[in-house]
C-alpha positions in Angstrom: -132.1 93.8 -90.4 -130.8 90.7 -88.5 -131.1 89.8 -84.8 -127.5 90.5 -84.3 -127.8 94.1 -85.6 -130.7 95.1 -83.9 -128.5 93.8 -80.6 -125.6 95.4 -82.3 -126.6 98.4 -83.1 -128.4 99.2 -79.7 -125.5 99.6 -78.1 -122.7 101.9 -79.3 -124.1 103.8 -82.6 -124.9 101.4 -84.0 -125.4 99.9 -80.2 -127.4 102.2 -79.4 -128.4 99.0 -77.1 -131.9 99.2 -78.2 -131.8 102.1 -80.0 -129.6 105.8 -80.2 -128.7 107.3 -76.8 -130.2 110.9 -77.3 -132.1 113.3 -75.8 -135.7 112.7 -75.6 -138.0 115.2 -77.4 -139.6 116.8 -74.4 -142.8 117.5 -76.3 -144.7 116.9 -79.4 -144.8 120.2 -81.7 -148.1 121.4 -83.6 -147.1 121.4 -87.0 -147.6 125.3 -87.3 -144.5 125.4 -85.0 -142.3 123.1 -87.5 -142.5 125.0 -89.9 -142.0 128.0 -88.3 -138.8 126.2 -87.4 -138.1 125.3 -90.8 -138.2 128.6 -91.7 -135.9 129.7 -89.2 -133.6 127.0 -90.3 -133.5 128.0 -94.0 -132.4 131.6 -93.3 -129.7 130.2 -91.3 -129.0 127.1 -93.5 -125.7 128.3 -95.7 -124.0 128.6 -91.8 -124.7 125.0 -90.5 -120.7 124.1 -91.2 -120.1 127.1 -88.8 -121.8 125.3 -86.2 -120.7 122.1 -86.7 -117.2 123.0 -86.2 -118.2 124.9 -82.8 -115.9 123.7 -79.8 -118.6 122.2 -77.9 -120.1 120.2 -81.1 -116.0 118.7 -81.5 -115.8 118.1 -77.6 -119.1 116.5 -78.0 -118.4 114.4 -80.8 -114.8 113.4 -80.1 -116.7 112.1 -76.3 -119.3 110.1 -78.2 -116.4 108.5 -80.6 -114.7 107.4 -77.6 -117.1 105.7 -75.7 -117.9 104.0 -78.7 -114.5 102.8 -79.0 -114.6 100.4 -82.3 -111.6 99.5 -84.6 -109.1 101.5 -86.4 -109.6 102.6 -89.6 -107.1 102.4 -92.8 -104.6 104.4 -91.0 -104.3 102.3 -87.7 -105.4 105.1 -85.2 -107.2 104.3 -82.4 -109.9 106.3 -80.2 -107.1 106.3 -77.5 -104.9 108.5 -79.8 -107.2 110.9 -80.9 -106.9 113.8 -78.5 -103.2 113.7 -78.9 -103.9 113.9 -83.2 -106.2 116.5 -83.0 -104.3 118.6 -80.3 -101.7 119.4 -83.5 -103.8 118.6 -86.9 -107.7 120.1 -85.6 -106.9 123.7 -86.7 -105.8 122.2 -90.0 -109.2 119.9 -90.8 -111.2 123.1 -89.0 -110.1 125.5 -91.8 -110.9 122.6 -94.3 -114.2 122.2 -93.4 -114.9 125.4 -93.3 -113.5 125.8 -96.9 -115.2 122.9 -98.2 -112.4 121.2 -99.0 -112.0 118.3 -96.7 -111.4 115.0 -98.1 -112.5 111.6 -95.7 -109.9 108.7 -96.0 -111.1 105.1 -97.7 -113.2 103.2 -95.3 -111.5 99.5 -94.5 -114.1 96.6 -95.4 -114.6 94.0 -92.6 -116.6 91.3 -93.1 -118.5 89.6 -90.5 -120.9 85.9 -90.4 -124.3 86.1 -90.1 -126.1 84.5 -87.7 -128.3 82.7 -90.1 -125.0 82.1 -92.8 -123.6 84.5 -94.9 -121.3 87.2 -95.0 -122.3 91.3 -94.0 -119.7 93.7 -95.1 -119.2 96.6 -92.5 -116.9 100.5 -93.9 -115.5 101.1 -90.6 -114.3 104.8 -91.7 -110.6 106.4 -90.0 -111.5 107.3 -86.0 -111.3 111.2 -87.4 -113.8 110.6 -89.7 -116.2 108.9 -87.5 -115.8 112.3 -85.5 -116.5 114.6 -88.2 -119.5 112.3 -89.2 -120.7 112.5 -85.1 -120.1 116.1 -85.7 -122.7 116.4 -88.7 -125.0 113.9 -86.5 -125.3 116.2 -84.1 -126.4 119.6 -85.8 -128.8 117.6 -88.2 -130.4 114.8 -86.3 -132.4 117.8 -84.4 -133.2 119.5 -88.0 -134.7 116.4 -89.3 -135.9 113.9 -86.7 -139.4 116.0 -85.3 -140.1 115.5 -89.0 -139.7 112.1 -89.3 -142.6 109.6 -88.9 -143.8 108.4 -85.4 -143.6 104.7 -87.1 -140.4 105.4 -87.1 -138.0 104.0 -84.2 -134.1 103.3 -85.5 -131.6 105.3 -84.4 -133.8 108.0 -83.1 -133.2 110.0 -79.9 -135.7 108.8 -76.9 -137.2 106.0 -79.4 -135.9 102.0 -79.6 -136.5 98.4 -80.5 -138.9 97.8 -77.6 -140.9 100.9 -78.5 -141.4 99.4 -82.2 -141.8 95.5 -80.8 -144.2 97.0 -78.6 -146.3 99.1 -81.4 -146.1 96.1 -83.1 -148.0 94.4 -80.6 -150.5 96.9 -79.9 -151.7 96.6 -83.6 -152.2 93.0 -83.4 -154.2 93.1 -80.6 -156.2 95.6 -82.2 -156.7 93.0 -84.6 -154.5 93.5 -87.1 -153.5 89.9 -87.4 -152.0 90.0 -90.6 -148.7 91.7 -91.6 -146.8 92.5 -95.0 -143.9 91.8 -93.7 -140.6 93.7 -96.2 -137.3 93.3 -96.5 -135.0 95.3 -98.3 -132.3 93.5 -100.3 -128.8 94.5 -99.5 -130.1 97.9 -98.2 -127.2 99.7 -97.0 -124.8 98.9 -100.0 -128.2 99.8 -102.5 -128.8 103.5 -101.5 -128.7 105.6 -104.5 -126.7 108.5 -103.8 -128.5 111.0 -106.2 -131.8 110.4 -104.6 -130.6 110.4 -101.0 -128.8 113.8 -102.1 -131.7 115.6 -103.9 -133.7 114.9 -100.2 -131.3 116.4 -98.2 -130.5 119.1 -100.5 -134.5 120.2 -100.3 -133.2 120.7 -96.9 -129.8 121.7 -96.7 -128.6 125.1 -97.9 -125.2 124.7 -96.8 -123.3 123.7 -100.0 -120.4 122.7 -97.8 -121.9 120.3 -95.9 -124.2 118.9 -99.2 -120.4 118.6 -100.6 -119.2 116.5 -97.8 -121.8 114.4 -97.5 -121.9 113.4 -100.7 -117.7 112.7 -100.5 -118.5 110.5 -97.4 -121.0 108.6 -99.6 -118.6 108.2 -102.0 -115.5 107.4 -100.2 -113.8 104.4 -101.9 -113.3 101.2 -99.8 -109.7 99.4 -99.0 -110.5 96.1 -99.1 -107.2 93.5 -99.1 -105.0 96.5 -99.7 -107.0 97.5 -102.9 -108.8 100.4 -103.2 -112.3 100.0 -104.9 -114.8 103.1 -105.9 -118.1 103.3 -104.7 -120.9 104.8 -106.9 -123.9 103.7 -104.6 -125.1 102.7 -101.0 -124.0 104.1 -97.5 -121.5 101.8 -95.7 -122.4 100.4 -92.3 -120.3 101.4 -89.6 -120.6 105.6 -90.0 -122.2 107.8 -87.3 -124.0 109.4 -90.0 -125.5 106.4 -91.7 -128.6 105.8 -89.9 -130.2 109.6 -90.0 -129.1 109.1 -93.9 -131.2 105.5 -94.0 -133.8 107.7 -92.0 -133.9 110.4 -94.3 -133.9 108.1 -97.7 -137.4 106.0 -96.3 -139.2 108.8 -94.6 -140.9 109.0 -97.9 -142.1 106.0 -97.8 -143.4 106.5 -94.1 -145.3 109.5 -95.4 -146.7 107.4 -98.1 -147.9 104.8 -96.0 -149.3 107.5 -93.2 -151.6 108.9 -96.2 -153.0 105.7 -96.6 -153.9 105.6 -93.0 -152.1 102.0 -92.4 -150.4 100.9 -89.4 -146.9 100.0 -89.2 -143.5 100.1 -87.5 -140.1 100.7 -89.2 -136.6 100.1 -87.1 -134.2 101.2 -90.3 -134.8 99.1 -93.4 -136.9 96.6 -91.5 -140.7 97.3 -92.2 -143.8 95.9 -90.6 -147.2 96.9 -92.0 -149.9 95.2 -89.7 -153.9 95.2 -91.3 -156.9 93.3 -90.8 -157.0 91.1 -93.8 -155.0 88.7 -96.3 -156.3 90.5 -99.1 -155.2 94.1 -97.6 -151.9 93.0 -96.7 -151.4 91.6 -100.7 -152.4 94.8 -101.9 -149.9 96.9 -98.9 -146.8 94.4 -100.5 -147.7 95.8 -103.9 -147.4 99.4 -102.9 -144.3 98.8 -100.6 -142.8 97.1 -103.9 -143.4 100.2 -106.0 -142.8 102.8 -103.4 -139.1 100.8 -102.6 -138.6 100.6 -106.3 -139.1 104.6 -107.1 -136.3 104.8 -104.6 -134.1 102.3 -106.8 -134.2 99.8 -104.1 -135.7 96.0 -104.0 -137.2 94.1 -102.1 -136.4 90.4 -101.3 -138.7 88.2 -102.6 -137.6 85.5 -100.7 -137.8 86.9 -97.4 -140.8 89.4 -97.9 -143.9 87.9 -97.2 -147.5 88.3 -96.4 -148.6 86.1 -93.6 -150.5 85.5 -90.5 -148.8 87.5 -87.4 -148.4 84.3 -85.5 -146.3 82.7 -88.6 -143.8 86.5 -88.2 -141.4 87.7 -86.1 -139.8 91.3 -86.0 -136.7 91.9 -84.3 -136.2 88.9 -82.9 -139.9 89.1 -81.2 -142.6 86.7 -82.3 -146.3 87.0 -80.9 -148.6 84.8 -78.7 -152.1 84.5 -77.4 -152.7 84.0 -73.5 -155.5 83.4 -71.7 -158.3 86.5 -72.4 -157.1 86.9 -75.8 -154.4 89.2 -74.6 -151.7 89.3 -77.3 -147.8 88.8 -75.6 -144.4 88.7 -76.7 -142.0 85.9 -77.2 -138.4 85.0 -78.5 -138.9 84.6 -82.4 -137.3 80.9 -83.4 -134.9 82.0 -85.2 -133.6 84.1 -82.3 -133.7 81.6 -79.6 -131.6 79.2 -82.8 -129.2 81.8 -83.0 -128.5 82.3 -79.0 -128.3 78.7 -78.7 -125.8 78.4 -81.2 -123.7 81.3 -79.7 -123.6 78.9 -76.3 -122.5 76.2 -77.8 -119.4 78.4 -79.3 -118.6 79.9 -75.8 -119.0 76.7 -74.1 -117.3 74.5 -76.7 -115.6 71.6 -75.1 -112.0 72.1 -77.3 -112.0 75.8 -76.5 -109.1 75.2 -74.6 -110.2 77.9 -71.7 -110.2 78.4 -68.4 -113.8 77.5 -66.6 -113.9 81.2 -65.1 -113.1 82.6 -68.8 -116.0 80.7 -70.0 -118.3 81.6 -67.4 -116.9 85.2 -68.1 -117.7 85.3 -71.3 -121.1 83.7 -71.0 -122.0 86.5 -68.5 -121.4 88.9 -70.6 -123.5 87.7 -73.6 -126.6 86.3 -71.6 -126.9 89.5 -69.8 -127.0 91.8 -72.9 -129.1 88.6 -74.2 -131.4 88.8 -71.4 -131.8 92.8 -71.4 -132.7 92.6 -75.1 -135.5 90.4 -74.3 -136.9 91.3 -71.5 -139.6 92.1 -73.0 -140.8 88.2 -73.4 -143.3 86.5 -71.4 -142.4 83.0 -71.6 -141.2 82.3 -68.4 -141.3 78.1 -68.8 -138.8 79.3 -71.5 -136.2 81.1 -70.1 -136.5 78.1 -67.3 -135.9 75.5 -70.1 -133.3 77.4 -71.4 -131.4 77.6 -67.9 -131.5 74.2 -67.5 -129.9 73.8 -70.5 -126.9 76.0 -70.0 -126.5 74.7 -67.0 -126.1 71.1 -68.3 -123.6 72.7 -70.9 -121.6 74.3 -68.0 -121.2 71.0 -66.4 -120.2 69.4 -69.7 -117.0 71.7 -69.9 -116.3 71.4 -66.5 -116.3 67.5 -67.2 -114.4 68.1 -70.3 -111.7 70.2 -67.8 -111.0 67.5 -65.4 -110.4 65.3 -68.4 -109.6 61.6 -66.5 -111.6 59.9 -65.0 -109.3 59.4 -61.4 -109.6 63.0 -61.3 -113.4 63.8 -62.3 -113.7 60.7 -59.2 -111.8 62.4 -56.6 -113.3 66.0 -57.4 -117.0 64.4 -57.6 -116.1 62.8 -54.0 -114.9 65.9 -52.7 -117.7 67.4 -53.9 -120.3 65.0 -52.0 -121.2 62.4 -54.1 -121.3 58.6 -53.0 -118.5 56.5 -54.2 -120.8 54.7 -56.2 -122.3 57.5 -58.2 -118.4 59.0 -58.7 -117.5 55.5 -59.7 -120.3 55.4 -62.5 -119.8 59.5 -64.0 -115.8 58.6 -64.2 -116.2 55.4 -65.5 -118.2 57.2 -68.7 -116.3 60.3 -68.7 -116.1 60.9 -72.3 -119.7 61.2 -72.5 -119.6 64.4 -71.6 -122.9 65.6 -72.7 -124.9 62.4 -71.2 -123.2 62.3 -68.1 -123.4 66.2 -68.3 -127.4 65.9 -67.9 -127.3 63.2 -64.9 -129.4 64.3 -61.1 -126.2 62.9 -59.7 -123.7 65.4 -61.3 -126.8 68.3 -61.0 -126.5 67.9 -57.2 -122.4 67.6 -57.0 -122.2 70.9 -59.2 -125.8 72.6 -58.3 -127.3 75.8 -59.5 -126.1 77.8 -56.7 -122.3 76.7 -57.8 -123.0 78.2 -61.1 -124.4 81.4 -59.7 -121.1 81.8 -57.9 -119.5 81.7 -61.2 -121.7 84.6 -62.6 -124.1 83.0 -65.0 -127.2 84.9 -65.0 -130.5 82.8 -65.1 -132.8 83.9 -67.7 -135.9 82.8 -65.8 -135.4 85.8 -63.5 -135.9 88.5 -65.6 
């Protein structure tokens, strides 16, 4: 999983900012009371559509939907119009449900960049049908998540990204310094349905629900106004699809508990941690076969074996400080990806308005800055402030566009006649004049904090 989704999907679903919203589990149960649980559960199993078509479970659901907003799906309908949709059609998709016949839409395709090139291909299913998938969320995320692995921190309530960054850290200062680091090739779109099914059917007694899971799973995709079947994977962009990714590799979790290895695992991206080079060859064999017993593959040219220091999991790479304490820092290819996203908000030709920059800068440094906050690199985040700051002044440059007019505001601003004289005189070099002490004291610090640029050296 990329930087972006880890950001992405910690903060609505998949948003969850740094992982699902939920209730935390208030204490840890023995496992003589799981299964007393689970045996409760199976006598009551064949009833579970019953209770997620309860009132509160839809008034629950329909809330969460809503505050995740999102786009429309095939049929154009957005969260805003969904109380006014169900208020006629609700009895009508109740008694389907409750029949087994319900039938989700096609999910639309949208395709978005990567931050590191590339293409990722989102189903964003019809706003009803994210409802109906919140609705099964919410009566089997408690069923199966105490029986998920503590390794284990996507989309789980009370568990997140810093949790897993911060397991992560704890085994490498145990001395775990080396890690077999996995990714899963095209994950989401490789999920075999049968496989995924026969799990949840061990589970599920409910043929209903087994029934409509498996339709969502195999809802076709409208992509350019064509309509193309699906035989395998679990779109992203679902409620549901996370506890399903959850459900699919919990095997592997077990598998890798039995062994007695230490690891983390934020949805399909996998960190085991160990002690030597050798152990961690011999952990990227296993993961291999245990990955490809559940029809999935790895990518070979992004799974490695490597020295911690050499890795980074989401977005986080690892340092040494004084006292051999082990610390976190931006990975590279995070603080490449930020600084790319700052040059697209503060593009010269962008043809906006200074406080529409500014506003949109805010809004992406501070969910920047509250994703890693974790980091302790303070020269940094100070390096990195100077440097938005010298890209702020750039556009502002850019904005006054000739040179009698970047004189006069320079002078009004407090700068000798000589100094205006020489920024206007080379105003097209933006970015060099952009980075001069005389232009840093005309448009100081404290007049970009007025503007509402966060500083990232204060977190």
């Amino acid at each position: 999983m990329s930087l972006e989704d880890a950001m992405r999907q910690k903060s609505k679903q998949l948003e969850l900012p740094l992982g699902y919203k939920g209730e935390t589990l208030k204490d840890q149960r023995s496992v003589e009371a799981l299964t007393a649980v689970h045996e409760d559960e199976r006598s009551s199993d064949d009833c579970l559509m019953e209770r997620v078509v309860e009132e509160g479970n839809v008034e629950a659901a329909q809330k969460r939907v809503r505050q995740n907003k999102g786009s429309a799906g095939i049929d154009g309908m957005s969260v805003e119009a969904l109380p006014g949709y169900l208020a006629e059609n609700w009895e009508r998709i109740r008694e389907s449900l409750l029949a087994g016949t319900y039938q989700p839409q096609p999910v639309k395709r949208v395709e978005i960049p990567k931050p590191n090139g590339g293409i990722r291909q989102l189903g964003i299913p019809t706003v009803v049908d994210r409802m109906i998938q919140q609705m099964l969320l919410n009566v089997l995320q408690p069923k199966f998540d105490p029986t998920f692995s503590e390794h284990s921190y996507g989309f789980r309530p009370g568990r997140s990204a810093h949790q897993a960054v911060n397991a992560a850290k704890r085994y490498i200062q145990e001395g775990r310094r080396w890690v077999a680091d996995v990714d899963v090739e095209k994950f989401f779109d490789r999920v075999n349905h049968d496989i995924l099914m026969s799990k949840l059917a061990k589970r599920i007694e409910d043929k209903r629900m087994l029934v409509l899971i498996r339709r969502y799973l195999e809802a076709e995709i409208m992509a350019n106004g064509v309509v193309v079947e699906r035989w395998e994977g679990t779109p992203q962009g679902g409620p549901l699809s996370p506890l399903l990714a959850n459900v699919l590799l919990d095997e592997i979790d077990k598998e890798l508990e039995k062994c007695g290895h230490t690891f983390v695992r934020y949805a399909d991206d996998g960190n085991v941690y160990v002690r030597s080079e050798r152990a961690a060859q011999d952990v990227m064999a296993t993961l291999k076969r245990l990955y490809a017993r559940l029809h999935l593959k790895i990518n070979e040219t992004k799974s490695r074996v490597t020295r911690v220091w050499g890795s980074q999991y989401l977005g986080y790479g690892f340092w040494v400080a004084k006292g051999k304490a082990v610390k976190h820092r931006v990975g590279a290819k995070a603080l490449k990806a930020m600084k790319e996203r700052v040059r697209q908000i503060t593009s010269r030709n962008g043809g906006r308005s200074m406080s529409q920059v500014a506003k949109r800068l805010k809004e992406y440094l501070n969910g920047w800055r509250e994703y890693f906050r974790l980091a302790e690199t303070p020269r940094i985040f100070a390096e990195l402030d100077e440097w938005i700051g010298r890209r702020l002044r750039m556009v502002h440059l850019k904005q006054w566009k000739r040179g009698t007019t970047i004189f006069r505001e320079l002078r009004a601003a407090g700068m000798s006649s000589k100094a205006a004289a020489s920024v206007s005189a080379s105003h097209r070099c933006w970015w060099k004049m952009a980075g001069t002490s005389a232009l840093n004291i005309a448009l100081p610090n404290t007049y970009l904090a007025k503007l509402g640029v966060p500083r990232l050296a204060n977190l």
